[in-house]
VEXTI-400956 format. One record per residue: residue in one letter; x, y, z of N, C-alpha, C, O in turn. Coordinates in nm, 3 decimals. Layout:
VEXTI-400956
 r     npx     npy     npz    capx    capy    capz     cpx     cpy     cpz     opx     opy     opz
 a       X       Y       Z       X       Y       Z       X       Y       Z       X       Y       Z
...
This chain:
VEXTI-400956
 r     npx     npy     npz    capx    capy    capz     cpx     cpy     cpz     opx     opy     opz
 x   1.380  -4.607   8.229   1.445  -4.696   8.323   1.487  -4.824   8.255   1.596  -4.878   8.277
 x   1.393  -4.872   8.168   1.399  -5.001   8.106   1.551  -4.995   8.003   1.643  -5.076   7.989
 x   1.530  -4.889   7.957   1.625  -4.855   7.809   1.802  -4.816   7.926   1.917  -4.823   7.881
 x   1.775  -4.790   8.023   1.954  -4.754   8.108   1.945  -4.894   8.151   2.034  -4.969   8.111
 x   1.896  -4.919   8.190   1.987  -5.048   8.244   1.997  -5.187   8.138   2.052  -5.295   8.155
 x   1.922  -5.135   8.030   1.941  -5.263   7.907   2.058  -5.243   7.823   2.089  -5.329   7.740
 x   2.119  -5.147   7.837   2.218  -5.117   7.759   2.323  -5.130   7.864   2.414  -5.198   7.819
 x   2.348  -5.088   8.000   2.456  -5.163   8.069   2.450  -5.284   8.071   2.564  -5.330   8.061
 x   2.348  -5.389   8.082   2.357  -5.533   8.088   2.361  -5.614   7.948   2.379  -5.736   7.939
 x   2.334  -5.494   7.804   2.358  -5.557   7.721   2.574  -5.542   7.681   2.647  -5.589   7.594
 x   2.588  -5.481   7.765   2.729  -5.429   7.719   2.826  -5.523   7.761   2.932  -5.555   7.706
 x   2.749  -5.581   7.917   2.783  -5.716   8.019   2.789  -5.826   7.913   2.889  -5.882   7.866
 x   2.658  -5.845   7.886   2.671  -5.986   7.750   2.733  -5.990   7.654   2.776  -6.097   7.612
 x   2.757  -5.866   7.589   2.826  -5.838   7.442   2.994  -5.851   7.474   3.077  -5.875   7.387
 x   3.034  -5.824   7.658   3.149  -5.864   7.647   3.197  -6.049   7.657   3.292  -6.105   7.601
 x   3.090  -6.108   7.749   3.109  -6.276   7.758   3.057  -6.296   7.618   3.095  -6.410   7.590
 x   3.009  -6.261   7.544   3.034  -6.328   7.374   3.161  -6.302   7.330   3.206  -6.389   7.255
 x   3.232  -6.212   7.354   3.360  -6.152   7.327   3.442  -6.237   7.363   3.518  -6.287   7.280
 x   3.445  -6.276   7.512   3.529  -6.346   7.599   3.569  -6.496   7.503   3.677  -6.554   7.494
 x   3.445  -6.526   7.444   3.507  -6.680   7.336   3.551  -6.666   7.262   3.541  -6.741   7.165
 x   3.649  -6.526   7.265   3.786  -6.521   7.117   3.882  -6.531   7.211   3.995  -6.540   7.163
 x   3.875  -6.533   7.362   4.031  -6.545   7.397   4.115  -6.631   7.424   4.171  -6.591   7.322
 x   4.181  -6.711   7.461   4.260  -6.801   7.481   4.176  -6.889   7.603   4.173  -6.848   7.720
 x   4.104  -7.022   7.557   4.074  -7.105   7.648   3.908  -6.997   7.705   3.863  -6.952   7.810
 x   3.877  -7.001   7.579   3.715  -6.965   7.610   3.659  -7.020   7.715   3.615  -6.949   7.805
 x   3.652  -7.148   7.721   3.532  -7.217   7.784   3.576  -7.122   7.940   3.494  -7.043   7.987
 x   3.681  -7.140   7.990   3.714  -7.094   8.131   3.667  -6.939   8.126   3.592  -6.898   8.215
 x   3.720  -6.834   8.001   3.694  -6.706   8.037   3.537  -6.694   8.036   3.487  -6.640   8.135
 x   3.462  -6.735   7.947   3.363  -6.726   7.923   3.258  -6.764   8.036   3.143  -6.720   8.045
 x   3.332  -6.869   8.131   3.253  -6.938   8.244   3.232  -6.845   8.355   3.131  -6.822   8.422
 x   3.383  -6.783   8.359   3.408  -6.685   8.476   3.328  -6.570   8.453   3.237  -6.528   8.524
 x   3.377  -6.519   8.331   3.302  -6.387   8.358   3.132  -6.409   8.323   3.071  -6.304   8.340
 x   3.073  -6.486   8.294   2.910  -6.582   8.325   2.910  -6.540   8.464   2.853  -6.433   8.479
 x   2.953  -6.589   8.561   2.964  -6.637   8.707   2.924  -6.499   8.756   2.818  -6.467   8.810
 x   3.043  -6.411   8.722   3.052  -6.251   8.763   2.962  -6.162   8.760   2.935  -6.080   8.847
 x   2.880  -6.188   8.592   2.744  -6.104   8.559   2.657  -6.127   8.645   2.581  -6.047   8.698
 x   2.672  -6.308   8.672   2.557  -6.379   8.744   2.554  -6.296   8.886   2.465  -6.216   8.913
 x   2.651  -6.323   8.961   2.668  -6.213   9.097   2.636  -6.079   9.114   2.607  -6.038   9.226
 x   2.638  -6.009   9.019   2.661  -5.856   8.996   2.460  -5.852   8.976   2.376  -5.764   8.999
 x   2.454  -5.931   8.946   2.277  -5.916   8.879   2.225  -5.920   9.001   2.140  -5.837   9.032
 x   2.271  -6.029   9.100   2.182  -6.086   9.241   2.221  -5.983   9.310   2.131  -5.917   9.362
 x   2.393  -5.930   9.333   2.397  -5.777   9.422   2.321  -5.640   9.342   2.362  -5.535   9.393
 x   2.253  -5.624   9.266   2.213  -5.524   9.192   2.078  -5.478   9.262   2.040  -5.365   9.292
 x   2.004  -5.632   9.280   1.863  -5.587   9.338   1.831  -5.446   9.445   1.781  -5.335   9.429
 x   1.889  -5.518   9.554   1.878  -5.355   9.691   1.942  -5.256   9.618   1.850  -5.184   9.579
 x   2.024  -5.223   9.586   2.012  -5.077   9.545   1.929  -4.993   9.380   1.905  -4.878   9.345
 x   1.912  -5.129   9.324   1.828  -5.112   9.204   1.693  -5.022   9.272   1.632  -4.920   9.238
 x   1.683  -5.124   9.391   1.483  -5.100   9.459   1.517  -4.943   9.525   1.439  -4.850   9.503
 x   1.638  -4.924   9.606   1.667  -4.788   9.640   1.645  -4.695   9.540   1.561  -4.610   9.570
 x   1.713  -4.682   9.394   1.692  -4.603   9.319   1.587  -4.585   9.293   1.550  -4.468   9.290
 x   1.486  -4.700   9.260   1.316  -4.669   9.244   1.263  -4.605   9.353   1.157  -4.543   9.337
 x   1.334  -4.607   9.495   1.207  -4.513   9.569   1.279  -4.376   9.591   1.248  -4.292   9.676
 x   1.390  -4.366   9.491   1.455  -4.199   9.501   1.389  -4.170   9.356   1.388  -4.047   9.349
 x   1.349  -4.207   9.272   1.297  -4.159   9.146   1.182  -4.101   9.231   1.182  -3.982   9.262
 x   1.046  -4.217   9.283   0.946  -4.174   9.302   0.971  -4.082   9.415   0.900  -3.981   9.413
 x   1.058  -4.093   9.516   1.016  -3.970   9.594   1.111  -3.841   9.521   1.042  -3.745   9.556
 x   1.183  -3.803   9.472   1.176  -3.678   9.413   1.100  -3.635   9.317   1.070  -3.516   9.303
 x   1.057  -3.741   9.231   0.931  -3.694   9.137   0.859  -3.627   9.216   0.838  -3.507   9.198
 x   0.804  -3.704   9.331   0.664  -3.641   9.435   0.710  -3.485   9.490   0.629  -3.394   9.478
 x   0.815  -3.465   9.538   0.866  -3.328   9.579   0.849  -3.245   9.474   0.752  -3.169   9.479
 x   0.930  -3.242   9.368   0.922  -3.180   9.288   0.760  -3.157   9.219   0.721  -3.054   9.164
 x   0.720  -3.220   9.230   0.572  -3.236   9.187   0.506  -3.117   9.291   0.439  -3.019   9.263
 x   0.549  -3.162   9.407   0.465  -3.049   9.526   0.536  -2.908   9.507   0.470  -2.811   9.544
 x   0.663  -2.885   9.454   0.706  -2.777   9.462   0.787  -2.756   9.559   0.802  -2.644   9.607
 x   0.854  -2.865   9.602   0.950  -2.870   9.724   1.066  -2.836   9.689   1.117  -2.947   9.676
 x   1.180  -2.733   9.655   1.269  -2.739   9.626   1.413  -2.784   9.713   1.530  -2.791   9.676
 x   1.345  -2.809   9.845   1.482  -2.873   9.947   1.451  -3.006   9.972   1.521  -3.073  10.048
 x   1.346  -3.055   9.911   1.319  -3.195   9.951   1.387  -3.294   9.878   1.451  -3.385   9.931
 x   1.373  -3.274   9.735   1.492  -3.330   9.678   1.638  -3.345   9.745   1.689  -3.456   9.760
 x   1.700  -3.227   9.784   1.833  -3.232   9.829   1.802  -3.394   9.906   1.823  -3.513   9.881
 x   1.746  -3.320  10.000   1.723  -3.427  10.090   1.712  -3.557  10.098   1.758  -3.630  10.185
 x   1.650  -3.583  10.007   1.591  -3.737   9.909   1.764  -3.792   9.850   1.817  -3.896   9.890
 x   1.841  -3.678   9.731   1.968  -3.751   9.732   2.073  -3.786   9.817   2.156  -3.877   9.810
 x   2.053  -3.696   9.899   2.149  -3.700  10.065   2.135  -3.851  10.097   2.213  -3.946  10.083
 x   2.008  -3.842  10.146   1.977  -3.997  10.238   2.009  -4.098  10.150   2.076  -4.190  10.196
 x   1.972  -4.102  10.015   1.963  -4.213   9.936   2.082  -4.230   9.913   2.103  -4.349   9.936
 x   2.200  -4.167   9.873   2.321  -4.180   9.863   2.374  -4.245  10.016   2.444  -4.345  10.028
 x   2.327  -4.170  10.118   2.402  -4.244  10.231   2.393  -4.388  10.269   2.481  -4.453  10.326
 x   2.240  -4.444  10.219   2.166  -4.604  10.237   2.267  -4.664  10.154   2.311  -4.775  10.186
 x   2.305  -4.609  10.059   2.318  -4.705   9.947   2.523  -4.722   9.939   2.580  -4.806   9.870
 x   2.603  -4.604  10.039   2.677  -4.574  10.035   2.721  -4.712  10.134   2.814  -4.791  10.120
 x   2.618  -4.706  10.234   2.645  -4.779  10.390   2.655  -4.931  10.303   2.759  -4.981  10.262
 x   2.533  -4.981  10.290   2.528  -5.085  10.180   2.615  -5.123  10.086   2.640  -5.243  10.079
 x   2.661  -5.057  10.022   2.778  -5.083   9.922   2.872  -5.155  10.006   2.870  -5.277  10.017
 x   2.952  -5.081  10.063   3.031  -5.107  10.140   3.064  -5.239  10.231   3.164  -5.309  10.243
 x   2.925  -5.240  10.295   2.913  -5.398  10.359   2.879  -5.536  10.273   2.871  -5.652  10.314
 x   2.858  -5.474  10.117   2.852  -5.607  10.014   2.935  -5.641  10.023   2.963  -5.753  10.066
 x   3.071  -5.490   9.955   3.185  -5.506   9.929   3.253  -5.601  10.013   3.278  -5.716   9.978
 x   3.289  -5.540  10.147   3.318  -5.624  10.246   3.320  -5.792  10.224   3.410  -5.875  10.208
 x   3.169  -5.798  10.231   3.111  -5.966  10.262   3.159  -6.035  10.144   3.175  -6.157  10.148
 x   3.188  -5.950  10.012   3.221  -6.007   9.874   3.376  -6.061   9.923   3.393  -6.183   9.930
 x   3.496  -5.961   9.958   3.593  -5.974   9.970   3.603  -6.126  10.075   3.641  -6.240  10.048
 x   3.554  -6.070  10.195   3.585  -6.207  10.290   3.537  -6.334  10.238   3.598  -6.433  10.279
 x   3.429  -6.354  10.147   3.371  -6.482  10.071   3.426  -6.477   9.969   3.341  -6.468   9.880
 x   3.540  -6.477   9.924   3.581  -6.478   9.798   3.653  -6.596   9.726   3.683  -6.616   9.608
 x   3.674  -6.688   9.872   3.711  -6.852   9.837   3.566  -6.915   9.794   3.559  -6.999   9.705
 x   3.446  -6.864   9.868   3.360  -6.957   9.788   3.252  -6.918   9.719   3.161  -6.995   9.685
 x   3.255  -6.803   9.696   3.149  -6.786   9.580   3.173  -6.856   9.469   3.068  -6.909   9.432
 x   3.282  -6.887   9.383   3.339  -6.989   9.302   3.229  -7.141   9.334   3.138  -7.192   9.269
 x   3.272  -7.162   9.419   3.192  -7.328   9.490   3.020  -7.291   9.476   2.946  -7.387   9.455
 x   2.983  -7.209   9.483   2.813  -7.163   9.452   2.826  -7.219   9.281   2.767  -7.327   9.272
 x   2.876  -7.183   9.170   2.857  -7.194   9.063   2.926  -7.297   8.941   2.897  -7.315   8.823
 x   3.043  -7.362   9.042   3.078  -7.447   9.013   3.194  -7.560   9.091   3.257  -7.531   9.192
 x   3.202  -7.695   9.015   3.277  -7.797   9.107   3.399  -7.791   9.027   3.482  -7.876   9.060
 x   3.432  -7.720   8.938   3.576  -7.708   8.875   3.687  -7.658   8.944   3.678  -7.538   8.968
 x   3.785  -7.710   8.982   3.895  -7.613   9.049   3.939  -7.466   9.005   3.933  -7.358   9.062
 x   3.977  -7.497   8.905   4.047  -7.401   8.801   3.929  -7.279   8.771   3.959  -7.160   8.760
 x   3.833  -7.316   8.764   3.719  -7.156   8.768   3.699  -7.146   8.881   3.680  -7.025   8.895
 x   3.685  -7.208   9.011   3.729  -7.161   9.143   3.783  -7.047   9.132   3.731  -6.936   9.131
 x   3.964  -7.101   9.117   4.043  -6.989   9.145   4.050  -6.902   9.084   4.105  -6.813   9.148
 x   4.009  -6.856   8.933   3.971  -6.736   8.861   3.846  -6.678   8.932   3.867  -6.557   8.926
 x   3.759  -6.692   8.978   3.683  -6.618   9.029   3.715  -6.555   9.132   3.689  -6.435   9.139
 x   3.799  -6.641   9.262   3.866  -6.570   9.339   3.951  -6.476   9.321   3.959  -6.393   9.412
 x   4.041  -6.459   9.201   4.111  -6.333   9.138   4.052  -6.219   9.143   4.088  -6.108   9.180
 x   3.904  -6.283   9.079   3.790  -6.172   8.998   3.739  -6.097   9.128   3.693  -5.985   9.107
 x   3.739  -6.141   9.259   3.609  -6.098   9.336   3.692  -5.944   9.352   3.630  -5.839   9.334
 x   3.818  -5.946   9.384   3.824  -5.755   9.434   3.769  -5.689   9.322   3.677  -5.610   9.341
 x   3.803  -5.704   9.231   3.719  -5.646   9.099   3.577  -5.595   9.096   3.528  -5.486   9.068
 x   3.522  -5.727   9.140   3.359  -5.725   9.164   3.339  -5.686   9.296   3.220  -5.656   9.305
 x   3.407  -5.668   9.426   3.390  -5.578   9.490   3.355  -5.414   9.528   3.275  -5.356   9.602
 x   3.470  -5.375   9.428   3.486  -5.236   9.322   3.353  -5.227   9.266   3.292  -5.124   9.293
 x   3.285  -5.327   9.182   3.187  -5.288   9.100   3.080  -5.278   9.225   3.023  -5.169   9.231
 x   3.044  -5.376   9.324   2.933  -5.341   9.394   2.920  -5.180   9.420   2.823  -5.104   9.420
 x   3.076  -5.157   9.446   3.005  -4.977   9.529   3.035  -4.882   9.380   3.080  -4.776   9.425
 x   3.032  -4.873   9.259   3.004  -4.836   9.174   2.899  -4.825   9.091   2.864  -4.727   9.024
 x   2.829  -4.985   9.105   2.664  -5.014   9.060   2.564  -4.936   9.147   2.459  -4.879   9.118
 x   2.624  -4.952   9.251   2.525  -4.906   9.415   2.495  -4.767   9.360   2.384  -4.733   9.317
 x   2.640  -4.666   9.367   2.599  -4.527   9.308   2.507  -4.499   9.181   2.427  -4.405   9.176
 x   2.527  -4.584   9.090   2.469  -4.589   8.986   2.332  -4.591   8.956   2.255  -4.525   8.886
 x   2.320  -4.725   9.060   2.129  -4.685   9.057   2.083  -4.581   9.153   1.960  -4.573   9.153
 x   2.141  -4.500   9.236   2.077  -4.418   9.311   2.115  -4.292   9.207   2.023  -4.212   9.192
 x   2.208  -4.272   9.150   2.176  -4.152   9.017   2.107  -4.180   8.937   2.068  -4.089   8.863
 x   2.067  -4.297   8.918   2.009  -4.287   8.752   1.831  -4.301   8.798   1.737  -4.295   8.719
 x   1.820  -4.323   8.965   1.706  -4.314   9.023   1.648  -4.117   9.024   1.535  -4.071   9.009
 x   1.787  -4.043   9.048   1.770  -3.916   9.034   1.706  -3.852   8.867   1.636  -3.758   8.829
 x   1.747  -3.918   8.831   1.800  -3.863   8.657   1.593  -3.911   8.614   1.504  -3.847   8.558
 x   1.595  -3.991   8.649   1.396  -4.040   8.597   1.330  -3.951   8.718   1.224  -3.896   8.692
 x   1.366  -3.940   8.803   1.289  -3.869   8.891   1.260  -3.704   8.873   1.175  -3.637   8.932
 x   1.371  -3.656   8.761   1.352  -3.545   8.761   1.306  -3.567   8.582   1.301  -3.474   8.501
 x   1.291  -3.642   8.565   1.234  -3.675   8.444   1.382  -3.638   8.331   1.375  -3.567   8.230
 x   1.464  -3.684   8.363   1.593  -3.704   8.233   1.611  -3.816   8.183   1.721  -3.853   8.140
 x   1.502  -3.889   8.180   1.507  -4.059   8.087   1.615  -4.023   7.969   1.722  -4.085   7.965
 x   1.587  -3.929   7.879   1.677  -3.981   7.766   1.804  -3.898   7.740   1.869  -3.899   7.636
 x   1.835  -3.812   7.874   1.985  -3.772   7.925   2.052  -3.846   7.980   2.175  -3.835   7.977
 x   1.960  -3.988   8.077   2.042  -4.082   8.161   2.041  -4.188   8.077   2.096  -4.288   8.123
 x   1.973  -4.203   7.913   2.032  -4.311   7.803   2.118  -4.288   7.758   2.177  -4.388   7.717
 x   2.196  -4.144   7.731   2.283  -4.085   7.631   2.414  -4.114   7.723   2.521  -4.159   7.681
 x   2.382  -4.076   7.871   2.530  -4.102   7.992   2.543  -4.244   7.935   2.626  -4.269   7.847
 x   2.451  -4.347   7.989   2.475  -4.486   7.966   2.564  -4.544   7.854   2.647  -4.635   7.852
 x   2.514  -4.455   7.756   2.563  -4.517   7.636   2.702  -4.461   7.617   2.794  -4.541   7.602
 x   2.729  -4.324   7.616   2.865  -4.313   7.601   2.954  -4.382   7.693   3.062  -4.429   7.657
 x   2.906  -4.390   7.823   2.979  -4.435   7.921   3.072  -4.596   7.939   3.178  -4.630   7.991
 x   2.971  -4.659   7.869   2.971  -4.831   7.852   3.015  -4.843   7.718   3.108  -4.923   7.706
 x   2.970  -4.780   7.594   3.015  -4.829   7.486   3.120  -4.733   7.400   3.172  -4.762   7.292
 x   3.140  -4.593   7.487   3.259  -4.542   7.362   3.394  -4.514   7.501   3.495  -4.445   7.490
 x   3.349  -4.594   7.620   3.460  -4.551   7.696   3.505  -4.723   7.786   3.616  -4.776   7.787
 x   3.371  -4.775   7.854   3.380  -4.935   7.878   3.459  -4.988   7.837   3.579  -4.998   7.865
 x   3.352  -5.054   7.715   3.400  -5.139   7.577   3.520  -5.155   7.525   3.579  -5.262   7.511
 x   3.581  -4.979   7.476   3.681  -4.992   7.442   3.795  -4.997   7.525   3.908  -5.020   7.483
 x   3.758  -4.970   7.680   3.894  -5.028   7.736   3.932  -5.170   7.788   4.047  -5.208   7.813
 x   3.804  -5.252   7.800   3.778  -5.393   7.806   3.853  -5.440   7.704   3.955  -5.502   7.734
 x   3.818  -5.420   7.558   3.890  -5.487   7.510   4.054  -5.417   7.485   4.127  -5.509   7.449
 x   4.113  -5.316   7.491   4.239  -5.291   7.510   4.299  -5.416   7.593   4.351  -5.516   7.542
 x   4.282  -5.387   7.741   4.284  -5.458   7.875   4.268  -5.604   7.854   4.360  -5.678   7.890
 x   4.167  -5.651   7.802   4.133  -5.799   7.783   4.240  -5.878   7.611   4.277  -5.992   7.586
 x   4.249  -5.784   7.556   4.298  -5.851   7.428   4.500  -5.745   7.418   4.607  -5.806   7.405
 x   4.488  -5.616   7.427   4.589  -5.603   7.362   4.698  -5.622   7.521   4.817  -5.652   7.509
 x   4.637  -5.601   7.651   4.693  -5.621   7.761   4.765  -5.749   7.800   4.872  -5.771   7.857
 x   4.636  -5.851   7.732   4.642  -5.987   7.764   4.586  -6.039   7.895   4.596  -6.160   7.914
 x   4.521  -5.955   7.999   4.448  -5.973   8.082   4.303  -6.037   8.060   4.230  -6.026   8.159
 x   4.263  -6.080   7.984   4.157  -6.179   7.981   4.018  -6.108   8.060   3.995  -5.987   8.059
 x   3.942  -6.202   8.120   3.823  -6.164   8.178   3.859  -6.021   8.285   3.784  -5.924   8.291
 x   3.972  -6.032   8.356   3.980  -5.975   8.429   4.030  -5.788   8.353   4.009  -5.674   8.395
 x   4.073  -5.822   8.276   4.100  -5.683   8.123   3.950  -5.641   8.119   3.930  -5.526   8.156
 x   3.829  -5.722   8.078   3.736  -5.688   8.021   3.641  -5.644   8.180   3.547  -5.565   8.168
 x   3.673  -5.697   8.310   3.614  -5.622   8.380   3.689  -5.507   8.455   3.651  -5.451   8.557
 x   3.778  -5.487   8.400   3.829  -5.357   8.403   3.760  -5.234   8.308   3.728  -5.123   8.350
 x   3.746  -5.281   8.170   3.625  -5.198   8.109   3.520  -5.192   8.158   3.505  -5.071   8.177
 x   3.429  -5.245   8.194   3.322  -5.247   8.286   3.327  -5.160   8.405   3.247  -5.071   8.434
 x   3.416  -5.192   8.459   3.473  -5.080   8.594   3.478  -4.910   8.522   3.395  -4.822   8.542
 x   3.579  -4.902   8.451   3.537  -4.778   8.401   3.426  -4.735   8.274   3.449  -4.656   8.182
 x   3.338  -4.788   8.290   3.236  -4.757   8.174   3.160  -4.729   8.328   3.185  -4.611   8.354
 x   3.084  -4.783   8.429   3.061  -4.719   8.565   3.145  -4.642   8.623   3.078  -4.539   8.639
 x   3.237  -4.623   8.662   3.278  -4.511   8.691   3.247  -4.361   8.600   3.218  -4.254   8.653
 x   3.257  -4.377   8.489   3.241  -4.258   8.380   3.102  -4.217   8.413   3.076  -4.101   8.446
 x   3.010  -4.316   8.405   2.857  -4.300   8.405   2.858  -4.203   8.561   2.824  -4.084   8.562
 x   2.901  -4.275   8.678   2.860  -4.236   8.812   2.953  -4.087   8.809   2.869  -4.005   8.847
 x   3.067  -4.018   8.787   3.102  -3.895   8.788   2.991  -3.807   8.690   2.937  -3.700   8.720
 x   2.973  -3.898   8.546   2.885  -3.777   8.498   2.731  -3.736   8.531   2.682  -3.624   8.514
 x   2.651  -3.879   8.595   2.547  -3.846   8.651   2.560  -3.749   8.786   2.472  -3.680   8.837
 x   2.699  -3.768   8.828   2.696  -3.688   8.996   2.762  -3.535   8.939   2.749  -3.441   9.017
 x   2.811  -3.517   8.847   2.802  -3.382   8.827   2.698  -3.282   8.754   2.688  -3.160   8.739
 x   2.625  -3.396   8.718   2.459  -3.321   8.607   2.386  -3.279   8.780   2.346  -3.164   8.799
 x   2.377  -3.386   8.894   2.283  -3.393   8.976   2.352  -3.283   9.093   2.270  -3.218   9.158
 x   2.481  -3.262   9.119   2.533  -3.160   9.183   2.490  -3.014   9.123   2.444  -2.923   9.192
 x   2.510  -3.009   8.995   2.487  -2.881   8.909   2.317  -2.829   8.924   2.263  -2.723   8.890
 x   2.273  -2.925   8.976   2.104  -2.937   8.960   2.000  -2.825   9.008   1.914  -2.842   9.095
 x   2.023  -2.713   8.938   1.918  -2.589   8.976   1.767  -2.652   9.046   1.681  -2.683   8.964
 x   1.741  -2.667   9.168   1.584  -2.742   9.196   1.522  -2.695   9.168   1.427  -2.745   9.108
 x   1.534  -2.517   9.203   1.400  -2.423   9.167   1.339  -2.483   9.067   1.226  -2.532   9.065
 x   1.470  -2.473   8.931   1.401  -2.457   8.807   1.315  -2.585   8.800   1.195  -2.604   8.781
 x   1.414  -2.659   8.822   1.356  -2.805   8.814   1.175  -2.847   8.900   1.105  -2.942   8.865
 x   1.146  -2.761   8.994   1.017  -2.752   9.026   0.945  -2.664   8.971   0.823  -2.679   8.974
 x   0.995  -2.565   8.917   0.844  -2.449   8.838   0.862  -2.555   8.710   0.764  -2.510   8.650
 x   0.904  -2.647   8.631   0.878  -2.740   8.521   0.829  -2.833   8.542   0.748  -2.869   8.455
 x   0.845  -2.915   8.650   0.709  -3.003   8.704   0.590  -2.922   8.681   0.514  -2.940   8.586
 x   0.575  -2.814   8.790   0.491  -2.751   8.794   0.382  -2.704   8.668   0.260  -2.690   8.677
 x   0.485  -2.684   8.530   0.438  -2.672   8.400   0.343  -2.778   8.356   0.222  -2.766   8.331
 x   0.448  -2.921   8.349   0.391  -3.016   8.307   0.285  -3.056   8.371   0.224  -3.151   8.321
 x   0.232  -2.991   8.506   0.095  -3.071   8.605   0.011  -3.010   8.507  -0.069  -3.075   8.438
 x   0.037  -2.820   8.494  -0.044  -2.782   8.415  -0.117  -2.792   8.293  -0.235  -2.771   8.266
 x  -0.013  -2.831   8.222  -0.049  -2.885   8.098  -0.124  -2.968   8.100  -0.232  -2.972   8.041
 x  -0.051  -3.090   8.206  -0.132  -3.223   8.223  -0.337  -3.185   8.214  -0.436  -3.221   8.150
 x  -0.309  -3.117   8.296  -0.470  -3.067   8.350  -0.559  -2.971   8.219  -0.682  -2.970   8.215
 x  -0.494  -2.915   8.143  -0.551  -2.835   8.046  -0.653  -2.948   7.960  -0.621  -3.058   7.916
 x  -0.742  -2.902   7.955  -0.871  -2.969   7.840  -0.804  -2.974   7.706  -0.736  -2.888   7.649
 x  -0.836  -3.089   7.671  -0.762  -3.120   7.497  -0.901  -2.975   7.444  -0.986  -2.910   7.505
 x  -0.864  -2.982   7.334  -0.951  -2.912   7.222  -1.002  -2.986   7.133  -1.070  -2.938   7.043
């Protein structure tokens, strides 16, 4: 868990270090600061959703439930679907003053207000995100849901951030366009590993590992 989401938020920072090669740093660099800053505070509720879809499909699967899971991603996708949506929303209609929360400058005002449909987009993209990558530990794929992360943010993100941000000339708003699709990439490929998702199997291998668990060392 620790290692997926340190590498999306290190990909966040590695682009605002980036941001002070472009034209009039201090402003890009401020804005997209502002943006991470927001995206971190909307992250919490569905971050905590994904933790109780890890632990409750671990627990199913653990019992040998093979429809309980379904069940577990159904709902959790729908909480987090409903949620998204009404961030999104509340992001869009507050989008004159979230700017005024982080600063008294005019001029990063109105770049942030540019930025918010953007960061709207990202709320219901992050939202999905932690409720898959809540799936992906729950069925115990820690270092299948590092390998998504990483291609996703750094050989598909990254490089379109900076296309977008440098060869586009779109600035902060270029580089959260990489961001946008480095989540998007992640959320199709976690939702087609978790669609594809044999449960049976996936519960007689819990089932293994209890065993093992329980076997007397030698």
């Amino acid at each position: 868990a620790f290692l997926d989401h340190s590498l999306e938020w290190w990909s966040y920072e590695l682009l605002v270090l980036l941001s002070g090669m472009l034209p009039n740093p201090a402003l890009e660099t401020s804005v997209l600061s502002i943006c991470v800053s927001t995206m971190i505070l909307l992250a919490n509720l569905p971050y905590g959703i994904g933790i109780a879809t890890s632990v409750r499909i671990s627990n199913e699967l653990g019992a040998g439930n093979t429809q309980g899971p379904r069940l577990v991603v159904c709902v959790a996708l729908s909480i987090v679907v409903c949620s998204a949506f009404l961030v999104s929303t509340t992001l869009l209609l507050l989008r004159h003053f979230i700017g005024i929360a982080f600063s008294k400058e005019e001029e990063v005002r109105r770049y942030v207000t540019r930025m918010v449909p953007l960061l709207s987009i990202s709320a219901i993209t992050d939202s999905l995100m932690a409720v898959l990558q809540g799936v992906s530990r729950g069925c115990g794929w820690q270092h299948l849901g590092a390998y998504v992360n990483l291609g996703a943010f750094y050989l598909v993100g990254i490089p379109v951030a900076l296309y977008f941000g440098f060869a586009m000339q779109l600035r902060a708003k270029g580089f959260w366009i990489g961001i946008l699709a480095g989540g998007a990439t992640q959320v199709t490929l976690l939702s087609v590993i978790t669609a594809t998702t044999n449960w049976n199997k996936m519960a007689d291998k819990a089932k293994e590992r209890v065993f093992e668990d329980r076997l007397p060392t030698q």
